[in-house]
C-alpha positions as CSV (number, residue, x, y, z in Angstrom):
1,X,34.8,152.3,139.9
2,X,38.2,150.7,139.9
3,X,40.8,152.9,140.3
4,X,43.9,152.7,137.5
5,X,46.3,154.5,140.1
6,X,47.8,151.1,140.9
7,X,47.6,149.3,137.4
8,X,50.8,148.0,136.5
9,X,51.5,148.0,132.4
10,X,51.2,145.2,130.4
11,X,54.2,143.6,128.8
12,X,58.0,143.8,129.8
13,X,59.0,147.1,131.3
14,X,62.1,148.5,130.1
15,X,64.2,151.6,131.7
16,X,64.7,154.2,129.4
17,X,67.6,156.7,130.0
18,X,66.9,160.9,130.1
19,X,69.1,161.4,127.6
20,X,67.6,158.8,125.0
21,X,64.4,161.3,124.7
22,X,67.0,164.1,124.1
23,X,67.1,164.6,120.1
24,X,70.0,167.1,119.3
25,X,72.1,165.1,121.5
26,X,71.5,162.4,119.7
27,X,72.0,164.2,116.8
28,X,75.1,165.6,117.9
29,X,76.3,161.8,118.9
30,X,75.2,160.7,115.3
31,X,77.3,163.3,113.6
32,X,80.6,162.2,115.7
33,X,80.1,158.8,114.5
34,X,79.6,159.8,110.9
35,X,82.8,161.7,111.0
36,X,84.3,158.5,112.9
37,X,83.7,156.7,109.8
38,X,84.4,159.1,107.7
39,X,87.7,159.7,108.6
40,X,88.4,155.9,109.1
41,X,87.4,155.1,105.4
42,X,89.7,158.1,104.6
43,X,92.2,156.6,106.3
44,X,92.0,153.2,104.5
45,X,93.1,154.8,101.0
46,X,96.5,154.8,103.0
47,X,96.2,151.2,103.8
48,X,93.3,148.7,104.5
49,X,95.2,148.4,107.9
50,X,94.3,151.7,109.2
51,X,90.3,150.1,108.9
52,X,91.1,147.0,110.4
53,X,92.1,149.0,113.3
54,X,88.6,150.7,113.5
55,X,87.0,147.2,112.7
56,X,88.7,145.3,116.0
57,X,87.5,148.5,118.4
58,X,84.0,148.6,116.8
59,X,83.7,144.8,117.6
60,X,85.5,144.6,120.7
61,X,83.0,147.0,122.1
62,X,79.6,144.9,120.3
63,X,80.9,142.1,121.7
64,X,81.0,143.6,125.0
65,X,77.5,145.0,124.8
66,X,76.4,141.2,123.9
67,X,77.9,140.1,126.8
68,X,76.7,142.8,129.1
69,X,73.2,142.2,127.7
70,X,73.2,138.6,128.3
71,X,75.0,138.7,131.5
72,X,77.0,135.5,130.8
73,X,79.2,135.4,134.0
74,X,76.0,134.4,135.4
75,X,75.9,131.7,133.2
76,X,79.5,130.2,133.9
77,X,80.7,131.7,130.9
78,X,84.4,133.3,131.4
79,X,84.8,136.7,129.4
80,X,88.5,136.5,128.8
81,X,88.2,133.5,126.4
82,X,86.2,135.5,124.2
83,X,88.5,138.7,123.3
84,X,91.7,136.2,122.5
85,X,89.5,134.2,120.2
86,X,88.5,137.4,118.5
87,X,92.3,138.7,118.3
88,X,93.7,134.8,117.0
89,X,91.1,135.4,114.3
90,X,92.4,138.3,112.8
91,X,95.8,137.1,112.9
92,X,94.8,134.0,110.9
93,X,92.8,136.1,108.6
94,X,95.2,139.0,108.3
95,X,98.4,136.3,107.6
96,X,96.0,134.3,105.1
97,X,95.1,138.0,102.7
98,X,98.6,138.3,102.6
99,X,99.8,135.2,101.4
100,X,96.8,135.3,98.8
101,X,95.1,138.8,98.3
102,X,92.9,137.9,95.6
103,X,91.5,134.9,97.9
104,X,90.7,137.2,100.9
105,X,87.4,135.9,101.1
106,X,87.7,132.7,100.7
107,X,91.0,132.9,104.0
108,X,88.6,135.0,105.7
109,X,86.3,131.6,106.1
110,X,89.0,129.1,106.6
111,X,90.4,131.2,109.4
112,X,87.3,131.5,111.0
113,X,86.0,128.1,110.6
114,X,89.6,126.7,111.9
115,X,90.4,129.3,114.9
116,X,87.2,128.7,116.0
117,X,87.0,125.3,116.2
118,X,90.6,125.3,117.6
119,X,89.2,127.2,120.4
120,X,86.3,125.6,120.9
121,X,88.2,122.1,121.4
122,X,90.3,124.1,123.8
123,X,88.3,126.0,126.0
124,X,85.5,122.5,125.8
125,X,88.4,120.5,127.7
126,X,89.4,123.4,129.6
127,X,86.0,123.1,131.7
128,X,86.8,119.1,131.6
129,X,89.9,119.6,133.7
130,X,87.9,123.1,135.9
131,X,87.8,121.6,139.8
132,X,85.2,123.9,141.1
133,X,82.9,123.4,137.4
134,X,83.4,119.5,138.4
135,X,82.5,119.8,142.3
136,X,79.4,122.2,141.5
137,X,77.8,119.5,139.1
138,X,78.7,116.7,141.4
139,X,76.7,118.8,144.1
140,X,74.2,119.7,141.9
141,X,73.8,116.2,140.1
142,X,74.2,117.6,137.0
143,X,76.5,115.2,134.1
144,X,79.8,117.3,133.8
145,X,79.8,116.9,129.9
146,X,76.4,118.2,129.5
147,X,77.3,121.2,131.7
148,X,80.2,121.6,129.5
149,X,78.3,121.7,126.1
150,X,75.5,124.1,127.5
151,X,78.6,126.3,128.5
152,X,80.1,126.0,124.7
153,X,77.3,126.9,123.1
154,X,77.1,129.9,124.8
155,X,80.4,130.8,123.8
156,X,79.0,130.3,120.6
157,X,76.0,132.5,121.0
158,X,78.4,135.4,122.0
159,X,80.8,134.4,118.7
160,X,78.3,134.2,116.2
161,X,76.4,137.6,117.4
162,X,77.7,139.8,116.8
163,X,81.4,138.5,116.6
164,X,81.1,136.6,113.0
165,X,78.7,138.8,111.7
166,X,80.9,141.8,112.0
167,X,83.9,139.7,111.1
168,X,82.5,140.1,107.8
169,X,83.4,143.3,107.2
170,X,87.3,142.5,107.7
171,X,86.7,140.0,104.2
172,X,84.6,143.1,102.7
173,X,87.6,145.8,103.8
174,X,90.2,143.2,101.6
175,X,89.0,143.1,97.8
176,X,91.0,145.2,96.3
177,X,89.7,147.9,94.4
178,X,86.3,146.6,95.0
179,X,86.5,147.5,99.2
180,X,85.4,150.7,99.3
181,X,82.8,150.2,97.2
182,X,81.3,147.1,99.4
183,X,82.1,148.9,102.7
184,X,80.0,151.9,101.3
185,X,77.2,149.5,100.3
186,X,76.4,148.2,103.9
187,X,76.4,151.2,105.7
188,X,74.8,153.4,102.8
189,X,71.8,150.7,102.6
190,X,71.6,150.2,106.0
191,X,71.5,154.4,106.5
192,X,69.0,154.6,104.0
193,X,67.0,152.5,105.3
194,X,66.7,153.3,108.6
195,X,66.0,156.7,107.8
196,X,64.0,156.2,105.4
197,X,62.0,153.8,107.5
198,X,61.5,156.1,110.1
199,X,60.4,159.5,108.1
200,X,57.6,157.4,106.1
201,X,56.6,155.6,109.1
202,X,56.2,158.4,111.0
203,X,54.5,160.3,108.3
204,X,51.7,157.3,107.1
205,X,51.7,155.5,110.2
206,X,48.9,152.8,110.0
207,X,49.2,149.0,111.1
208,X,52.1,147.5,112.8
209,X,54.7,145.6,111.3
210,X,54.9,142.6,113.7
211,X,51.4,140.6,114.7
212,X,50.1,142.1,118.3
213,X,51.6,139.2,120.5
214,X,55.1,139.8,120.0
215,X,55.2,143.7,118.9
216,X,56.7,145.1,122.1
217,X,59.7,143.7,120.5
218,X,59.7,146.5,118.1
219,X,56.8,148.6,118.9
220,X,57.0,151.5,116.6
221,X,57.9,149.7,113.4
222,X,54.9,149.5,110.9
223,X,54.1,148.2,107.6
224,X,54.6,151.2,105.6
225,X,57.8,152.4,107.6
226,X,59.3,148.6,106.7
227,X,58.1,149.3,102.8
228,X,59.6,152.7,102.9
229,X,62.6,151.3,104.6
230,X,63.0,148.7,101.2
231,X,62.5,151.7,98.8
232,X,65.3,153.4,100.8
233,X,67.8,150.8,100.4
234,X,67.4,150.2,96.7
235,X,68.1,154.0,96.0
236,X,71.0,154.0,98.5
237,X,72.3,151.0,96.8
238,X,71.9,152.4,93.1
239,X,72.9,155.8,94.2
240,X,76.2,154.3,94.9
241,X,76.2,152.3,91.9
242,X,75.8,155.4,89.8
243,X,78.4,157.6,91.6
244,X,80.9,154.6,90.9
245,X,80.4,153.5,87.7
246,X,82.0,156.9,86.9
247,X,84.8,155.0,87.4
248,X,85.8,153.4,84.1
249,X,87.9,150.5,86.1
250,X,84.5,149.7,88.0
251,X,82.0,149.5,85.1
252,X,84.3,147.1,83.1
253,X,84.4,145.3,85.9
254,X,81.0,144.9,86.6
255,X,80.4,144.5,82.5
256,X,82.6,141.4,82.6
257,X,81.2,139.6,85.8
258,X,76.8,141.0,85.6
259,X,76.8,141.7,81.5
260,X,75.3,145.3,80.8
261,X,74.4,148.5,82.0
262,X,70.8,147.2,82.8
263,X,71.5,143.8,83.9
264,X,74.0,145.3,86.6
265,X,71.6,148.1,87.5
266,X,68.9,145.2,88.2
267,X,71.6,143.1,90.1
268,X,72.1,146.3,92.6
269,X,68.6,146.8,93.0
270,X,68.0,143.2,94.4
271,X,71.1,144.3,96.7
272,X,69.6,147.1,98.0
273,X,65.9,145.4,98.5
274,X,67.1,142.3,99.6
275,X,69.7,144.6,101.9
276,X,67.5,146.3,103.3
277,X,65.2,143.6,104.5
278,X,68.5,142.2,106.2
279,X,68.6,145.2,107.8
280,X,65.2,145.3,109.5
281,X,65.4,141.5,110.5
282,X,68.9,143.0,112.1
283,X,67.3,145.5,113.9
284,X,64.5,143.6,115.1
285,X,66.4,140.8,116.5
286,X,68.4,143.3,118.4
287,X,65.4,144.4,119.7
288,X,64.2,140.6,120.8
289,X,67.8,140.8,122.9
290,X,66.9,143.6,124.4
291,X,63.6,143.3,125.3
292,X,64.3,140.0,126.3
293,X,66.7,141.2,129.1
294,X,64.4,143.6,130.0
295,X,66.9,146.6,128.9
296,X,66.3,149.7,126.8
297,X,70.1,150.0,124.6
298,X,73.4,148.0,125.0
299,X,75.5,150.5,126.2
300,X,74.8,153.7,127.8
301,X,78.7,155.7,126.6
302,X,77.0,156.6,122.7
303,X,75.0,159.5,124.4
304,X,71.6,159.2,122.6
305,X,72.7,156.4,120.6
306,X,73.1,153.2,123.3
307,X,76.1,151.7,122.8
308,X,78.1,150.2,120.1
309,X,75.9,147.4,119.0
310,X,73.0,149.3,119.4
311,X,74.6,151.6,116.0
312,X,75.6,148.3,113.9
313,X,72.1,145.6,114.4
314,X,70.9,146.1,111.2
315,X,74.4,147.0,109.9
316,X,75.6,143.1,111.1
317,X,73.0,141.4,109.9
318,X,73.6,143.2,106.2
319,X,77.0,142.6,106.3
320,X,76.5,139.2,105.7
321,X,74.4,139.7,103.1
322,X,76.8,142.1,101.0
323,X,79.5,139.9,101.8
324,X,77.5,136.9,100.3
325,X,76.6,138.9,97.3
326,X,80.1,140.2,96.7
327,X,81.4,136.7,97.1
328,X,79.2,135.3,94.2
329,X,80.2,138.8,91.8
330,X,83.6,138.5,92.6
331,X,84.4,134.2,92.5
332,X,81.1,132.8,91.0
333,X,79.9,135.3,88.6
């Protein structure tokens, strides 16, 4: 008989830390961040300022999880042309909501789609002009410009995840009245779902959620945890509907843009389902990053929680989405 003392698994192996199996510090790590944000959106009744500050350390250190993750020195990528594209973005942003506050969203865009192609011209013809970039593809035989362009769109890789995804948040944090409530509406979907994901999968179990060739990249998500994470976002997002339509400023608001009390209730439940799902696709395409780089969490400083990125996946992804949404309530609708 074959002896299975020497069998190596199947499928990509992935370190897992001691303290990741450790619940109540994960727990404890959980509540910190909790009363992190807590005490940031607190601070943002002061002035939106006092977010944006939270904002540009949160994605400072996703972006340097990304970039950990995917090793990019290796790939001739130079880290230090990332963080001043990040910074020149918020300027432009910031300068453009302040010359026109009730456009912040549509500013929030222009700046990113003109600082970023600013840079990109720049730091394209920067590698043009790099001698030992040129010598190494002369050696190599490789044509400079292509070497250049695989180089850029790594840059873009990095920019786009997690960097513009997160950038969204700065357009949510600037709509007035309306920021608190769209701010809450990410992360309260995104909580609710998670959780909720994860007490009904555990509880019903049954098949997995992605087919059998490719579910190592999320191994413990199943069908019913996924449907349980939908229900969960469409009662975190009217939840938060109801607690602010309290508000007598809010509900005319969303009268005049939606119509009535039904109509906007069945608006916020397509939110929170269609939130939710963002959510998940967030999280499991995390996962794909991770298991593709054969690592367990981003970061390792988040004791039990992985690093920085590893706490906003799902959060990024919906981001987007809510910031779409608000987009068409506030300027289409």
């Amino acid at each position: 008989m074959e002896s299975t003392k020497n069998k190596k698994p199947v499928g990509p192996q992935v370190y897992v830390p001691s303290w990741r199996t450790n619940k109540m510090l994960r727990i404890y790590t959980g509540l910190g961040l909790i009363f992190g944000l807590a005490l940031a959106l607190l601070l943002r009744e002061v002035t939106p300022y006092f977010f944006d500050i939270f904002l540009l350390v949160v994605l400072f250190a996703c972006v340097y999880d990304i970039m950990k993750a995917k090793q990019i020195r290796k790939s001739g990528i130079k880290e230090y042309y990332i963080y001043p594209y990040l910074g020149c973005a918020y300027v432009v942003f910031m300068v453009g909501t302040l010359l026109s506050p009730a456009f912040g969203f549509w500013m929030h865009i222009i700046a990113q789609v003109v600082v970023l192609f600013i840079w990109s011209l720049y730091t394209f013809f920067m590698y043009y002009v790099d001698k030992p970039l040129e010598k190494q593809c002369r050696l190599k035989k490789i044509p400079l410009g292509r070497e250049c362009r695989r180089i850029m769109r790594g840059y873009w890789s990095v920019i786009m995840y997690p960097a513009f995804m997160i950038y969204t948040l700065f357009a949510l944090n600037h709509i007035g009245y309306l920021g608190l409530f769209a701010l809450l509406l990410v992360f309260v979907i995104s909580a609710f779902t998670d959780t909720c994901a994860y007490v009904v999968g555990s509880l019903l179990r049954g098949p997995k959620l992605l087919p059998k060739k490719i579910n190592y990249i999320s191994p413990k998500k199943t069908i019913s945890g996924s449907i349980g994470g939908i229900l969960g976002g469409w009662l975190g997002a009217l939840i938060l509907l109801l607690i602010f339509s309290a508000g007598s400023e809010f509900s005319d608001f969303m009268t005049l843009k939606i119509g009535d009390a039904t109509a906007v209730m069945i608006v916020f439940s397509a939110i929170g389902i269609l939130g939710s799902i963002a959510t998940q696709i967030g999280d499991i395409y995390a996962s794909y990053i991770k298991r593709k780089h054969n690592i367990k969490d981003f970061g390792t400083y988040l004791p039990g929680h992985g690093g920085a990125m590893d706490s906003l996946d799902g959060i990024s992804f919906n981001a987007v989405f809510i910031f779409i949404s608000m987009l068409i309530i506030v300027f289409v609708a």
